[in-house]
C-alpha positions in Angstrom: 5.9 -13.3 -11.1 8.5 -15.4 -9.3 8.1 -18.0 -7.3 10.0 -17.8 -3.9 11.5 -21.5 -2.7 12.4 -20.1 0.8 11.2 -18.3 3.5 12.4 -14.4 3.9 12.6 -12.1 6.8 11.8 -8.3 6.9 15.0 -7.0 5.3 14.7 -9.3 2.0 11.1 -8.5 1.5 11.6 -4.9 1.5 13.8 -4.9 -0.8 12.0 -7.3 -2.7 9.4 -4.8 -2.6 11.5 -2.1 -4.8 12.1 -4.8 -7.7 9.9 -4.3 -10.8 7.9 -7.1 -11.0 6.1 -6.6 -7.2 5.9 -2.4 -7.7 2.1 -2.8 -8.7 1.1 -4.9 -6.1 0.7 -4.4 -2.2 1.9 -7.2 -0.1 1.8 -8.6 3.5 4.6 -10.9 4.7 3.2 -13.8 6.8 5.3 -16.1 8.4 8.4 -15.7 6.2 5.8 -15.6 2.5 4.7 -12.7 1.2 1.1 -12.3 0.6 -0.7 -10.6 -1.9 -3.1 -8.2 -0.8 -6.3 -7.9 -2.7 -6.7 -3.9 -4.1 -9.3 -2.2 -2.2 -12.7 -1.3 -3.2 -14.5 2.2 -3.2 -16.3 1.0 0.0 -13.4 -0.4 1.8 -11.3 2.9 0.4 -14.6 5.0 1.8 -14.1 3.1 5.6 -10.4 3.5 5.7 -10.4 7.4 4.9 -13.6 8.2 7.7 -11.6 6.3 10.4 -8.4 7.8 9.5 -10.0 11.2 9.6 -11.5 10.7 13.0 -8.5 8.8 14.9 -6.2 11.6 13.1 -8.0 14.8 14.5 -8.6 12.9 18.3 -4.8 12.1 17.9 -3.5 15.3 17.0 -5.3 17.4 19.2 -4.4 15.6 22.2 -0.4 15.3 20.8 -0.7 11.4 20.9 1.0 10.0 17.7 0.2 9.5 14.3 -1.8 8.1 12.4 -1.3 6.2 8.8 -3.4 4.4 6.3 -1.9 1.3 4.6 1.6 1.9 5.9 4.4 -0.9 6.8 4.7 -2.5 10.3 7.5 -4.8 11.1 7.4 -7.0 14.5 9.8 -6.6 16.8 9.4 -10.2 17.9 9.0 -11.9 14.6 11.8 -11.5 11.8 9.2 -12.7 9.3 6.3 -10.5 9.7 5.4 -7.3 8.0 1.7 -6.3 8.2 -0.1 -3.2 6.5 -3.5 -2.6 8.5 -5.8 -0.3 6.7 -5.5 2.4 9.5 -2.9 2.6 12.4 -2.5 4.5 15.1 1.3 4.9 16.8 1.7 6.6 20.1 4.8 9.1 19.5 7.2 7.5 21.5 6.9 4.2 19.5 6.3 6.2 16.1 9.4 6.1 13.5 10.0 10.2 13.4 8.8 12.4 10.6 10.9 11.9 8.0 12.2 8.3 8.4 12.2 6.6 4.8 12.7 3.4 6.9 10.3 1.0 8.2 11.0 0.5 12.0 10.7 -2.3 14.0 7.1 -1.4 15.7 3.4 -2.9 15.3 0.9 -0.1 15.7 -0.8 0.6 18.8 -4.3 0.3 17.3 -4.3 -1.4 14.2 -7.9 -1.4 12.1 -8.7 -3.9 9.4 -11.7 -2.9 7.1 -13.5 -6.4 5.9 -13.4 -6.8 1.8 -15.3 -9.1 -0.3 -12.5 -11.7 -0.3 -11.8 -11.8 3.4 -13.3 -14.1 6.0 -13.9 -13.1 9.7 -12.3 -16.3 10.7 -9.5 -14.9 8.3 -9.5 -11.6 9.8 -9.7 -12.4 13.6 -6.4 -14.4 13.0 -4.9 -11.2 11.3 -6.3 -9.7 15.0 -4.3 -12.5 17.0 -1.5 -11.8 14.4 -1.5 -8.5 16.0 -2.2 -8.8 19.3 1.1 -11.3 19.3 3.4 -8.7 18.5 2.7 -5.8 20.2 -0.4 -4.2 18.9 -2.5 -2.9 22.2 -5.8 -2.9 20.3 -7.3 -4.2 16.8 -10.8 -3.2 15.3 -12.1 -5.3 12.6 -14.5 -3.5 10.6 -17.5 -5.7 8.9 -19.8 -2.6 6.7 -21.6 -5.5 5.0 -23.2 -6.2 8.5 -22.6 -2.5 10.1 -20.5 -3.8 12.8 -17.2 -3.3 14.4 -15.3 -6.4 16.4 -12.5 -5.3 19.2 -9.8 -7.3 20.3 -7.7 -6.3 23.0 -6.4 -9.4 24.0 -5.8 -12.6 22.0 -9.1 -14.7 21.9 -11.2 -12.2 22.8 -13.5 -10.0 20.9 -16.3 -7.6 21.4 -18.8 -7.4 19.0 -20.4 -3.6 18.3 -23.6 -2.8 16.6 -24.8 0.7 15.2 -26.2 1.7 18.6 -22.6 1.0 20.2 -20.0 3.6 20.7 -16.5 2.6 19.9 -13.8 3.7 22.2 -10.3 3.8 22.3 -9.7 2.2 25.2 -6.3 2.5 27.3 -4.8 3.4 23.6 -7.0 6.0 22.8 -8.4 7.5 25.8 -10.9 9.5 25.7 -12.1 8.7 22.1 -15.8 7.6 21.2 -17.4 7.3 17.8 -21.1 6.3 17.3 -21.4 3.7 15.0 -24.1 5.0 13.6 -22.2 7.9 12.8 -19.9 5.4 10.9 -21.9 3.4 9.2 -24.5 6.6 7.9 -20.9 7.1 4.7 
């Protein structure tokens, strides 16, 4: 694989993204380098789909916005960032429009990150702040190793949720609740 010398923005990594060599892999770009993103496990896989499923069917019965599972988000703010959360929500007015081949310039509203073998929380609640920088309202961080579920609304803050919690949705979401013990019985 080649080695990149420089940093890129948005536009170069996209197309980067069609050449050969990078098709197989998924990627992150952080600060101008893209990233390699380990491939997801069964268990991770198993997380990502139950949340999708639940934020989807809240969302679309209440005409909110959509939903996506390891889609593209570039930062309005930031040139250099594109991020991939496992599960987004996008109200409709912010959403690209059904259709669009392109990647707009948008962070989710609610981005969720499901925990892996490789990842840290440390590692993870910087992805949160990552968020949180550029425009994403609300971030879960999903642990199912532990059977927990950190939110963070604001940057350098988190909430830490246990299987007898209920996660809501908060001013992004309103309305939504999910026992975690609903969750965590996959």
């Amino acid at each position: 694989m080649p080695v990149l010398e420089r940093l890129i923005d948005a536009d170069a990594f996209l197309e980067m993204q069609l050449l050969p060599e990078y098709r197989d892999s998924e990627y992150e770009l952080i600060n101008g380098e893209m990233v390699e993103m380990p491939p997801p496990g069964f268990v991770h896989g198993e997380f990502a789909v139950e949340l999708s499923h639940y934020i989807r069917a809240f969302a679309k019965a209440r005409g909110l916005g959509r939903t996506t599972v390891e889609a593209g988000f570039r930062s309005a703010f930031n040139p250099r960032l594109v991020l991939r959360p496992d599960v987004a929500f996008t109200r409709h007015d912010r959403a690209p429009k059904p259709g669009d081949r392109g990647m707009g310039a948008v962070m989710p509203d609610l981005a969720v990150e499901i925990a892996s073998p490789s990842n840290s929380a440390a590692d993870l609640r910087e992805k949160a702040e990552l968020y949180l920088r550029n425009g994403t309202r609300l971030v879960w961080l999903v642990f199912p190793d532990d059977e927990r579920v950190e939110v963070h609304g604001k940057i350098g803050e988190g909430q830490s949720l246990s299987l007898d919690d209920t996660l809501t949705g908060g001013d992004v979401l309103p309305g939504f609740r999910l026992e975690l013990g609903r969750l965590f019985a996959l």
